[in-house]
VOGU-3710 file (C-alpha; in Angstrom, 3 decimals, decimal comma):
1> xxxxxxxxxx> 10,144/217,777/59,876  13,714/218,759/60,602  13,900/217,625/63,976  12,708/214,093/62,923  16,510/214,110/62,006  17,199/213,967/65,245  15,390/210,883/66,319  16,712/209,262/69,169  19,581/212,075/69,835  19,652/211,099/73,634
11> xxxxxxxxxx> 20,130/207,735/73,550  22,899/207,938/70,950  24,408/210,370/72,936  24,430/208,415/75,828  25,447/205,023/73,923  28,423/207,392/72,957  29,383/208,553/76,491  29,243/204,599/77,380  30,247/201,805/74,956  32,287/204,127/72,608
21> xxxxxxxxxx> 34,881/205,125/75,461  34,878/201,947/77,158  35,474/200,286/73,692  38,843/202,959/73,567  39,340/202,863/77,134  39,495/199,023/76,599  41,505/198,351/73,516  44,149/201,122/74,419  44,518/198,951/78,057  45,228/195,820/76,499
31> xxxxxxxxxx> 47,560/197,021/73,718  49,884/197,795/76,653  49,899/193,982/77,526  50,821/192,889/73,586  52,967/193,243/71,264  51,556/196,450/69,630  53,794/196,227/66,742  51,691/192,663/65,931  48,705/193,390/64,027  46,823/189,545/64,665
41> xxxxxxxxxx> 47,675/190,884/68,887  45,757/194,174/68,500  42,804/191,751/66,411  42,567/189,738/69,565  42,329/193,184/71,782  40,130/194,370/69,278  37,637/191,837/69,576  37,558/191,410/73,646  37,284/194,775/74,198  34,248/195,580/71,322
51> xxxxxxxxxx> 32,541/192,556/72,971  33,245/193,690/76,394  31,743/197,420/75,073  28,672/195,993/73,574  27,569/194,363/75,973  27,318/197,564/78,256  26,042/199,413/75,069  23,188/196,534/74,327  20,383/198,529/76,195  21,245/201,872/74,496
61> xxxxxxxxxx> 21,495/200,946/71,307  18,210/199,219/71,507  16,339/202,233/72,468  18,091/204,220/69,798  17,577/201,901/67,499  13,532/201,777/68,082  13,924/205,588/68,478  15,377/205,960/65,123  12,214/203,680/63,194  9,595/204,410/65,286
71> xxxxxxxxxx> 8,039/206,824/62,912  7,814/204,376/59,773  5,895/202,027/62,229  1,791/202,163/62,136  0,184/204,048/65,739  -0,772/200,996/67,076  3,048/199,070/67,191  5,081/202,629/67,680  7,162/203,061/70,972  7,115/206,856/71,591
81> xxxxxxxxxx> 9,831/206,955/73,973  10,584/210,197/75,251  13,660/210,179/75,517  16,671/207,073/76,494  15,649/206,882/80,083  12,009/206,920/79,323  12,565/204,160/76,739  14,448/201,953/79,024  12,117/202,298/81,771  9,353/201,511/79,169
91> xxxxxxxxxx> 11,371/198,473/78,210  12,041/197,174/81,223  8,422/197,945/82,447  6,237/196,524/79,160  9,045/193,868/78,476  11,008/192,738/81,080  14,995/193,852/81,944  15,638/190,902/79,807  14,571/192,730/76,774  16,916/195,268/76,947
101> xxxxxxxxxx> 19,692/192,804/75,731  17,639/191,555/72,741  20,082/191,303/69,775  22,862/190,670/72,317  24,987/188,180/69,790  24,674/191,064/66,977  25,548/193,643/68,959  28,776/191,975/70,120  29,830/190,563/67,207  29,463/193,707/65,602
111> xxxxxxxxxx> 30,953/195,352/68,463  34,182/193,209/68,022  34,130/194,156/64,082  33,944/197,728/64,709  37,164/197,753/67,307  38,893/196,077/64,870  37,426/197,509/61,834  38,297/201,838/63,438  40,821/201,090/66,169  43,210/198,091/64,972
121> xxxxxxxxxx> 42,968/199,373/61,471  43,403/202,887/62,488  46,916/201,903/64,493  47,995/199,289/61,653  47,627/202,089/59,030  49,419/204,744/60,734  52,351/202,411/61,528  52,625/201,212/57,963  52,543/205,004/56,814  54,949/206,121/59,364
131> xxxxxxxxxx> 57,266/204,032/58,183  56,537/204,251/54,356  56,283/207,966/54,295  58,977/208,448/57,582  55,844/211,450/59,420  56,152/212,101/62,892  53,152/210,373/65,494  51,805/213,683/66,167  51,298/214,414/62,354  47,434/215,266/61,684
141> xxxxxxxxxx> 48,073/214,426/57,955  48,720/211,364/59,280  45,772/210,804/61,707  43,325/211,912/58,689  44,952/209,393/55,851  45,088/206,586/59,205  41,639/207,536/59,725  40,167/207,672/56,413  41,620/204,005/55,683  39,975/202,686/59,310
151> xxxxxxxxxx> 36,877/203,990/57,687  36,691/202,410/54,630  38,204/198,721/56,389  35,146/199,630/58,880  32,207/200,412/56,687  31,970/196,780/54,618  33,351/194,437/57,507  30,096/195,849/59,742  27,416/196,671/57,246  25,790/192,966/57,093
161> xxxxxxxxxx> 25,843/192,748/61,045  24,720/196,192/61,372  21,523/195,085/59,487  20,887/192,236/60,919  20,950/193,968/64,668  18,988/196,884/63,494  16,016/194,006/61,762  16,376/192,258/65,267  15,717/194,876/67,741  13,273/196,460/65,515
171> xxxxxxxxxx> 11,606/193,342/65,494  8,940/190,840/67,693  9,134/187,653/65,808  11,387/184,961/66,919  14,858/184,393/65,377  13,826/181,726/62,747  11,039/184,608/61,532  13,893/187,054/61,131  16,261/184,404/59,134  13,199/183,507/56,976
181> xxxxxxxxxx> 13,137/187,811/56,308  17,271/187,852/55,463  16,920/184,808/52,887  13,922/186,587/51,332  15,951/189,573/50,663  19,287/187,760/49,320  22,580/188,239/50,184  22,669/192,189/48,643  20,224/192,695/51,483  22,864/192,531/53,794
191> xxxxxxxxxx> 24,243/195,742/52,272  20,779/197,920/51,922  21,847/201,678/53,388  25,489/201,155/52,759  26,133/204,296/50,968  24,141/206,126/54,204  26,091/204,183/56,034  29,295/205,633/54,521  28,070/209,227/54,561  27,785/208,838/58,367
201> xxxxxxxxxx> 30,462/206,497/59,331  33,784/207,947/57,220  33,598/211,643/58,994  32,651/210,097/62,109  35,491/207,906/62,243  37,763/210,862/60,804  36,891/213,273/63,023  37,041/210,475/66,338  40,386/210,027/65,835  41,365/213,651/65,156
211> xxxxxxxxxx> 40,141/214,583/68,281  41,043/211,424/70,034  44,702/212,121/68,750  44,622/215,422/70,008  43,467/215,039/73,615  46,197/212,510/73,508  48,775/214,700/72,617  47,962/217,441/74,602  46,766/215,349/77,713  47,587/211,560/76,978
221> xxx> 51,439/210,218/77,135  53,793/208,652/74,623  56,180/206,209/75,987
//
């Protein structure tokens, strides 16, 4: 049905609320500490504070990603989590607390690939274009073409990892079963959903830095 859509709406909500502004919160903290004008600095920032983020995100984004397959599973290995607190008390409970940080390595690796993939991309881009095309910071043709090329450095850096984690947490078997899976499937495995992944991720990234570029405006600084 329609609502099936919807799978796992809490916990991505709350995965949102969490790792996504800590990940900002994070890189915006340590540009203030580097040369911001240096794009290899804002790499560096990029990738301590995805890692940092996913880390905190880990137990999240496993329940939202068992939320999201649960239906293709048979009865007997589905999760049925209610909801993100019901599925990491059910976690915790059937599993251990350790489970909840299965796919750790994946999830901060790709963590680290997304901050650098949206955010450093994002604030390379729009200082190349402000000084190629001479706009103004607070120029929202400028935050959608800075945005719009984050996205597209984004989508293919992250795709592979973003398969990987999603086989992972999905999964039971032990690493070496998983591996065994990706080899089976070839390298072009490593892309499978890319062009859902591109419907979701370009006006998500668009419209995150729209809106993070106007709350800065209008209640952020500029030095």
């Amino acid at each position: 049905g329609l609502l099936s859509l919807y799978d796992g709406f809490s916990a991505q909500l709350v995965r949102q609320l969490t790792y996504t502004t800590l990940r900002f919160h994070l890189y915006d903290l340590g540009k203030r500490n580097v040369d911001d004008c240096n794009f290899i600095h804002k790499v560096v920032v990029a990738c301590l504070a995805g890692c940092v983020a996913g880390v905190v995100g880990i137990p999240t984004e496993l329940v939202n990603t068992r939320m999201h397959v649960n239906r293709v599973l048979s009865k007997d290995k589905q999760w049925n989590y209610r909801n993100v607190f019901h599925g990491l008390y059910r976690v915790s409970k059937d599993e251990g607390w350790m489970a909840l940080y299965k796919g750790c390595l994946y999830s901060c690796v790709r963590s680290a690939l997304v901050t650098i993939g949206q955010n450093a991309a994002y604030d390379q881009a729009k200082e190349v274009y402000m000084r190629t095309f001479h706009y103004r910071h607070d120029n929202t043709f400028l935050h959608l073409i800075s945005s719009v090329t984050a996205a597209c450095a984004y989508v293919p850096i992250t795709q592979p990892l973003e398969n990987l984690r999603i086989r992972h947490m999905a999964s039971s078997g032990r690493m070496s079963d998983f591996f065994t899976i990706m080899l089976r499937i070839g390298p072009r495995g490593l892309f499978r959903g890319v062009v859902p992944c591109v419907l979701r991720l370009v006006p998500n990234t668009i419209i995150t830095f729209l809106m993070f570029e106007q709350f800065r405006l209008h209640f952020g600084y500029y030095e």
